[in-house]
N, C-alpha and C positions, 0 to 999 in steps of 0.2 A: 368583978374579976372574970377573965378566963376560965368557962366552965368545962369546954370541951375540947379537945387537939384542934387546934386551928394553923392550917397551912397559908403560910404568906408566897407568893412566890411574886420574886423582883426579873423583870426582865431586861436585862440589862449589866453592865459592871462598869459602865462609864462616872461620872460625879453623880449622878442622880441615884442611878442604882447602887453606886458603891457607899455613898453617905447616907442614904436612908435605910440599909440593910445596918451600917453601922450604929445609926443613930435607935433603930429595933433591939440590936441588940444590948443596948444599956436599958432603954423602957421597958423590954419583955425581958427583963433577967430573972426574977424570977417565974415569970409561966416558962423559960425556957429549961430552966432545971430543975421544972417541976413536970416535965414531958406533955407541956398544955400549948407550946407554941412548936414550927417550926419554918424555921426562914430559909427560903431555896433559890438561889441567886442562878440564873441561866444566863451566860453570856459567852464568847465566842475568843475571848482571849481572858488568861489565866491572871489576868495584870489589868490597874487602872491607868489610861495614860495620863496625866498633868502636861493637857494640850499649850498651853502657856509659855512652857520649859522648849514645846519641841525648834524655833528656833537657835537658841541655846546650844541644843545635841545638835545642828546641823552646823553648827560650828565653832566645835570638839570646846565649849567652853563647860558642858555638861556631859559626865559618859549617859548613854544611851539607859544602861540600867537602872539611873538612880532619877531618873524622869518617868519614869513606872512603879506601882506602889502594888506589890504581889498579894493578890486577893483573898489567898489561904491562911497569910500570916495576920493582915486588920480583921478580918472576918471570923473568927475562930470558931464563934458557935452558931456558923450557917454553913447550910450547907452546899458546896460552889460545883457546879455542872456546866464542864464545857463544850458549851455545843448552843445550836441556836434556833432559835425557835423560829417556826416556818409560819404558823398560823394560830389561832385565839380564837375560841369558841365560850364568849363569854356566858353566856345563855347557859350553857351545857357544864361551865365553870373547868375547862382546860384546855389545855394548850401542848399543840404539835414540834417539838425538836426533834433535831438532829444533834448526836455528836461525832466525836472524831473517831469513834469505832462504827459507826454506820454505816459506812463503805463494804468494810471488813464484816460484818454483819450480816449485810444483804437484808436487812429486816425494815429499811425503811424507818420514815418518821416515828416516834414513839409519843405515846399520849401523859398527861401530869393534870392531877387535878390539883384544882387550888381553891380556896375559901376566900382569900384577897387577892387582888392582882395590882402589883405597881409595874406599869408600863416606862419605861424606860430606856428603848431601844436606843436614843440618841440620833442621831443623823448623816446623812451621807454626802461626798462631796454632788452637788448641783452640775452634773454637763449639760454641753449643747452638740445640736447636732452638725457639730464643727468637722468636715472634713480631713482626716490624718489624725485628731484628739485621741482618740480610742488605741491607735498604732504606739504615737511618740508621745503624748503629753504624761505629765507624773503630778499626782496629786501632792497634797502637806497636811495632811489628818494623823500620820500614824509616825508608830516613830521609825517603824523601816522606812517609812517615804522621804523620812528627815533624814535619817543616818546615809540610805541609800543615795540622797539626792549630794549628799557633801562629796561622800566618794567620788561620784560621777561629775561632778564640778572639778575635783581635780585633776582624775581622770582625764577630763576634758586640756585641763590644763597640761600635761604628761603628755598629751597628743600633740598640742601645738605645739609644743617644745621640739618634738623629735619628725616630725612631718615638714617635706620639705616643699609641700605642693599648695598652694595661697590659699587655696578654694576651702580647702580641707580646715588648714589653720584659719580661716577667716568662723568658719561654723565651729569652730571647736572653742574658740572663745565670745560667742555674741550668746546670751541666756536672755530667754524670752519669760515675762513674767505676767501673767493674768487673771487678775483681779487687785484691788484698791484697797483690800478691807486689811485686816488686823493680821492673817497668815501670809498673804503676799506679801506687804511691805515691809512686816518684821521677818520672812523668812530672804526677805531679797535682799533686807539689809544688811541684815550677819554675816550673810552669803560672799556679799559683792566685798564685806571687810575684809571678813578671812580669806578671799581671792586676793584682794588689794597686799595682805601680809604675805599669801604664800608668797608674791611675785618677785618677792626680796631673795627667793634661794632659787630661781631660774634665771639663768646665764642669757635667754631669749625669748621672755614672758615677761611682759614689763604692765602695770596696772592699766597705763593708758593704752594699751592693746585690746583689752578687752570691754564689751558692749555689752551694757546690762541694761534692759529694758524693760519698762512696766507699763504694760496696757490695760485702762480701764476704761468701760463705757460712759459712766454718769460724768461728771465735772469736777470732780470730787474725791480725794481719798479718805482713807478712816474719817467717816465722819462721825466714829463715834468720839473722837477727841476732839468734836467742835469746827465750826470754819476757819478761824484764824490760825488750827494749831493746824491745821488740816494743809494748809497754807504754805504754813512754815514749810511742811516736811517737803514738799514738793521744791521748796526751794534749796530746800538739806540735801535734797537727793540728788535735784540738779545741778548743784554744787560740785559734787560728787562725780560730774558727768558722767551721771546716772540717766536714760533716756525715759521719759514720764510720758506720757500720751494720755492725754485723758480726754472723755467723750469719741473714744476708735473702738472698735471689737477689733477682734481677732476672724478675722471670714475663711481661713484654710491652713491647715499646715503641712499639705501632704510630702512629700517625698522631702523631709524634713526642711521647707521652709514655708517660714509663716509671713503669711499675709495680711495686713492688717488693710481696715476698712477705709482708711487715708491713703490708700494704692502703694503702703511701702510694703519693699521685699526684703527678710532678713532669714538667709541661710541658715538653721541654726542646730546643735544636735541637743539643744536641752528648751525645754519648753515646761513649764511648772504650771499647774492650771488651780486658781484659789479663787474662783469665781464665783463665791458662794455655795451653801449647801442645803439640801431641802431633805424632808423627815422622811425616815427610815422605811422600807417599803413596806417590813410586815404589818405598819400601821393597817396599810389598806387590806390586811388578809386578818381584819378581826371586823366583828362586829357592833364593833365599840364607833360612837357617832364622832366624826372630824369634821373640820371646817373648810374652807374652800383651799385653802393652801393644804392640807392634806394632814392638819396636825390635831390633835388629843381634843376635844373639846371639854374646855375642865372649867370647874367653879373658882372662885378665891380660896377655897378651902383646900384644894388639889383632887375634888373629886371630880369625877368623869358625868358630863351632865347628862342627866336620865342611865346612869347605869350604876346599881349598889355593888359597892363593895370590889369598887375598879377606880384607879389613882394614876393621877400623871403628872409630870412634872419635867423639866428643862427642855434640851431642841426639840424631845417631841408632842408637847404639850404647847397650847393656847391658854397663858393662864391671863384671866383680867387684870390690871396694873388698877391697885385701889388708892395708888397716892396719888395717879397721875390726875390731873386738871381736865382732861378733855376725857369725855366717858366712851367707853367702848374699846379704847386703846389695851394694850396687850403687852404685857413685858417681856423683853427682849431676850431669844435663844444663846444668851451666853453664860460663862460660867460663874460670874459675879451672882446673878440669882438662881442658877443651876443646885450650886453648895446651900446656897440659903432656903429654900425649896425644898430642896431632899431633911432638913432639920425639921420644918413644918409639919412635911409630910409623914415622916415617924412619927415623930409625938400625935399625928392626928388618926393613922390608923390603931395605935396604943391606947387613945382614947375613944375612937369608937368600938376597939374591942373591949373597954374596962364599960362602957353606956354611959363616956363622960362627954362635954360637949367639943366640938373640934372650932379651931381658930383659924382666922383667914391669913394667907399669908402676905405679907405689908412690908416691904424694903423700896423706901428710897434711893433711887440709880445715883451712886456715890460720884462718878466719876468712869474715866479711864485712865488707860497705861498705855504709852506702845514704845518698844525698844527699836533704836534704828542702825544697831550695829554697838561694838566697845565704848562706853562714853557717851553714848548719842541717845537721844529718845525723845518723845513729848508726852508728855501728862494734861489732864483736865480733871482735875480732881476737887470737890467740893466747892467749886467755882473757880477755883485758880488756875491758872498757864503755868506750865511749865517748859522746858525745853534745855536741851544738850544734857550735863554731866547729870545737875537734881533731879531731871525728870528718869533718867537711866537710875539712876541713884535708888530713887520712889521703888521706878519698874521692877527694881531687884528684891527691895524690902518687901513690896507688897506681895509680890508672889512667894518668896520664902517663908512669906509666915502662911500663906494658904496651903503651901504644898502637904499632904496629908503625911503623918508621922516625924516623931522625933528624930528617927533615923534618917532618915530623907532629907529634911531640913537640915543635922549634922554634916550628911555625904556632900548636897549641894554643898554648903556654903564652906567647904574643908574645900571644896573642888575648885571652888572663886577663889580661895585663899591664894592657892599653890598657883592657879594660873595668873594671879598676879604679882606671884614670883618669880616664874619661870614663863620661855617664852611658848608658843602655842605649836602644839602640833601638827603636824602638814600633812599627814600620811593618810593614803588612800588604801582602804581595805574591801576594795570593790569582789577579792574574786571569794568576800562572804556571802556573794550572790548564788553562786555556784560552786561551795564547799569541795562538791566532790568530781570535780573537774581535771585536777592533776592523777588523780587516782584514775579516773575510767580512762587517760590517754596514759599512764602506765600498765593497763590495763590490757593495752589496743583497743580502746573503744574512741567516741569521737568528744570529743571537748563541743560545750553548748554552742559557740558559735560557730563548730563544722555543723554540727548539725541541723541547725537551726535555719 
């Protein structure tokens, strides 16, 4: 048993940090009120998000707050520090944050030792160095970039309505979408539905007016759903006339229009960039050993090879896949073994602090999900096809039963109830971008877009 205070500290609050911090404190309940453990959770938002849902909130089929799981109310007897950690000094056993009073402050980074370290930063959207990207493109990680990007779609929509100059109207409805995988085509699916419904309450926005496009490099989309389902969608989408490009890049977007590498031009004011994401950068400010891609180098057991008493686990971890067939192979940065991970992982540092043996961690890839708007989806689940209503059907049960808490799982599926009773809401609440915008021009001051 726990003989002396031993400090764990999670870095992170995403599924890995937020379920292994969980899963610590059921294991360490009694060293923790017995003052022999203490868990210190460091991460940069007060909330876990349930990335899964964020399509969903982008189109108002979920509110915004109940796709976030509030880190102070699951976590109870850890202790949650908001602010983020700049560098890891493992040797020396601590680690450099900031938080939101640091500014205020003026004291700069402050130091934390730790006895365990679980590394868990999670990962960031992947850019390239695309001309105008940095200016107009908008990521789909978070859930302001979900909530913000629905506004701004209709927004978009609200412009062409009332604009009476072509050019203008022609970019305010053509939406450029880039990348193939799991957040482009389920956030462009939802997207392009709820545009298709709003179109029913403008008097001169009609669905086939506007231009939804997905560009991806490989040949291929979600290919985690297999080739044939892979297939399919492309054909669901096209159906849809929806525009697919696949095997084009994106080569520029500046002065809002993008270019694609097949020499097409589309004017456009909304550009959404899901072109994969790569590990989190404080990785590279520890001295904890990563692999060529820049992630965790970790054993089957979730330890960090050649460092004691340092654990990793989901996007920013390398861990070996021990069911898989071919050796060497590494399982997959999502959240299907993300959640399964962080369970191993608790019980394995609980065990190495009681001197019990640790177990490797072994999940066979079930399957996937992908949602392609109301009714629509494709599944590859346990070797089977799915597609349209069952596979949507799947897509809904499956993530309801993962999404963390009782209450959660009540709010969604109370929220799927009602909105398939009532019809969907249209409303754009873009100016929660800038709150205090009507105030500073009653003010006399300038509203963000004089000044800007």
């Amino acid at each position: 048993m726990v003989k002396e205070p031993v400090r764990i500290l999670v870095v992170g609050g995403g599924y890995v940090g937020m379920y292994t911090a969980l899963r610590l404190q059921r294991q360490l309940k009694p060293e923790l009120k017995r003052g022999e453990a203490e868990i210190v959770v460091v991460t940069p938002d007060p909330y876990m998000t349930y990335q899964p849902f964020l399509p969903e909130a982008a189109a108002g089929s979920i509110s915004p707050r109940h796709v976030v799981v509030p880190l102070r109310r699951v976590l109870d007897r850890c202790r949650i520090v908001i602010g983020e950690v700049k560098a890891v000094d493992h040797a020396k056993r601590t680690a450099s944050f900031t938080t939101l009073a640091t500014e205020d402050e003026g004291t700069g980074a402050v130091d934390i030792t730790y006895d365990e370290l679980v590394l868990a930063p999670g990962s960031i959207s992947r850019t390239l160095p695309v001309p105008g990207l940095a200016e107009h493109g908008v990521g789909f990680k978070t859930v302001e970039e979900a909530i913000g990007l629905r506004n701004h779609v209709i927004e978009q929509m609200d412009i062409a309505s009332s604009t009476r100059d072509p050019a203008i109207r022609d970019a305010a409805l053509t939406f450029v979408f880039v990348g193939g995988g799991y957040a482009g085509v389920e956030a462009l699916g939802e997207l392009e539905d709820m545009a298709r419904y709003a179109s029913r309450y403008y008097h001169n926005v009609k669905a086939e007016d506007m231009k939804w496009i997905l560009v991806e490099a490989s040949g291929r989309i979600l290919p985690e759903v297999g080739e044939e389902m892979g297939k399919y969608t492309v054909r669901e989408l096209r159906r849809r006339n929806i525009d697919v490009r696949l095997e084009t890049r994106l080569d520029t977007c500046e002065d809002r229009v993008a270019v694609l590498s097949d020499g097409s031009r589309f004017p456009t004011r909304t550009l959404v960039w899901t072109a994969g994401v790569k590990p989190h950068p404080v990785l590279a400010a520890t001295d904890l050993p990563l692999n060529e891609r820049g992630r965790l180098d970790c054993t089957a057991q979730l330890t960090v090879n050649g460092a004691t008493h340092a654990w990793g686990a989901g996007d920013a971890a390398a861990v070996p896949d021990v069911t898989a067939d071919e050796p060497g192979k590494e399982c997959a940065p999502n959240a299907q073994h993300a959640v399964r991970q962080a369970r191993t992982l608790g019980d394995n540092i609980a065990a190495s602090l009681r001197g019990q043996p640790l177990k490797e961690y072994t999940h066979k890839y079930v399957g996937s999900v992908a949602s392609l708007g109301l009714h629509k989806g494709v599944a590859h689940v346990y070797g089977r096809k799915l597609k349209g209503y069952p596979a949507w059907f799947m897509h809904r049960v499956y993530h309801l039963s993962r999404v963390p808490t009782v209450n959660r799982k009540s709010r969604v599926l109370a929220e799927w109830t009602l909105s398939g009773l009532f019809k969907r809401e249209i409303v754009s609440l873009g100016s929660l971008e800038h709150p205090r915008a009507e105030f500073e021009l009653a003010a006399g001051g300038r509203g963000p877009k004089e000044s800007s």
